[in-house]
C-alpha positions in Angstrom: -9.5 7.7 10.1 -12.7 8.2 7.9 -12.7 7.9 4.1 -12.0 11.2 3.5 -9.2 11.8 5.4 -7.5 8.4 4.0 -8.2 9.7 0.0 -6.2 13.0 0.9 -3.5 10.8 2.4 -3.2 8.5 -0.8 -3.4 11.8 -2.4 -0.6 13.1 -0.7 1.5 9.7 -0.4 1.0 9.4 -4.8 2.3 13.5 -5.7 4.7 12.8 -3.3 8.4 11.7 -4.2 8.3 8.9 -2.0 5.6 7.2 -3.9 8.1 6.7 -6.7 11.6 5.9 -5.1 10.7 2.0 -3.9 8.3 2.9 -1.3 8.1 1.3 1.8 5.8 -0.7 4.3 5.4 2.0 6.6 4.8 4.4 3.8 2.1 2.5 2.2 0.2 1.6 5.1 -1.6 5.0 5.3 -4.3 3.8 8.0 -1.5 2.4 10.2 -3.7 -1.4 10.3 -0.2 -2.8 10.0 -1.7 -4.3 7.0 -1.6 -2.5 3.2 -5.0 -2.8 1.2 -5.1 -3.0 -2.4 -6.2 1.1 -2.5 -2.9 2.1 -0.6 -1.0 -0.2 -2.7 -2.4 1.7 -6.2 -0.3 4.6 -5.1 3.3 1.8 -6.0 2.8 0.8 -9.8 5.1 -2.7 -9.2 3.2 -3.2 -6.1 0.1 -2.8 -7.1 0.9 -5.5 -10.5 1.9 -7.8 -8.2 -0.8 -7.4 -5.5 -3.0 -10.7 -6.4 0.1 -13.0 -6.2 1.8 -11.2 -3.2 -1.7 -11.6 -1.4 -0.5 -15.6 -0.5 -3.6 -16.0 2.0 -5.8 -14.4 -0.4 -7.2 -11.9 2.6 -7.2 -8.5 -0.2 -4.5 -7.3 2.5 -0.5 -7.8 2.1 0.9 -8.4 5.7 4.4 -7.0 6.4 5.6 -11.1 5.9 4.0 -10.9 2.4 5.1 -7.4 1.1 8.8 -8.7 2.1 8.5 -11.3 -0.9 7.8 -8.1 -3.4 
C-alpha cells in the first residue's frame, strides 16, 4: 500500500467511531504488517502515550504480544 493510500486509511480509521471506543489490534494495523507503527498508533490517544514504554524491544513497532500489555 503506498503512502497515500495508508494517510486516507488513518484518515478514515481517526473520523471513524472505532478510533475512539478502545480500538483494537486489527483495527490499528492499517498496512496489515501484523505489526502497529507509531503513525497508526496516533489515530488511539492512550495508545499512542504509552507507545515508547509498550515498544519493550525498542523496534518503533508494537507486536500483537506487546500491544496485549496496553
Amino acid at each position: 500500500m503506498n503512502t497515500l493510500n495508508k494517510t486516507f486509511a488513518l484518515i478514515a480509521l481517526a473520523s471513524s467511531s472505532a478510533a475512539f471506543a478502545g480500538t483494537d489490534f486489527d483495527t490499528l494495523d492499517v498496512d496489515g504488517s501484523g505489526t502497529i507503527s507509531q503513525q497508526e498508533a496516533s489515530v488511539d490517544a492512550a495508545i499512542s502515550a504509552k507507545f515508547m514504554e509498550l515498544d519493550t524491544d525498542q523496534n518503533g513497532e508494537l507486536s500483537k504480544e506487546e500491544f496485549a500489555k496496553a
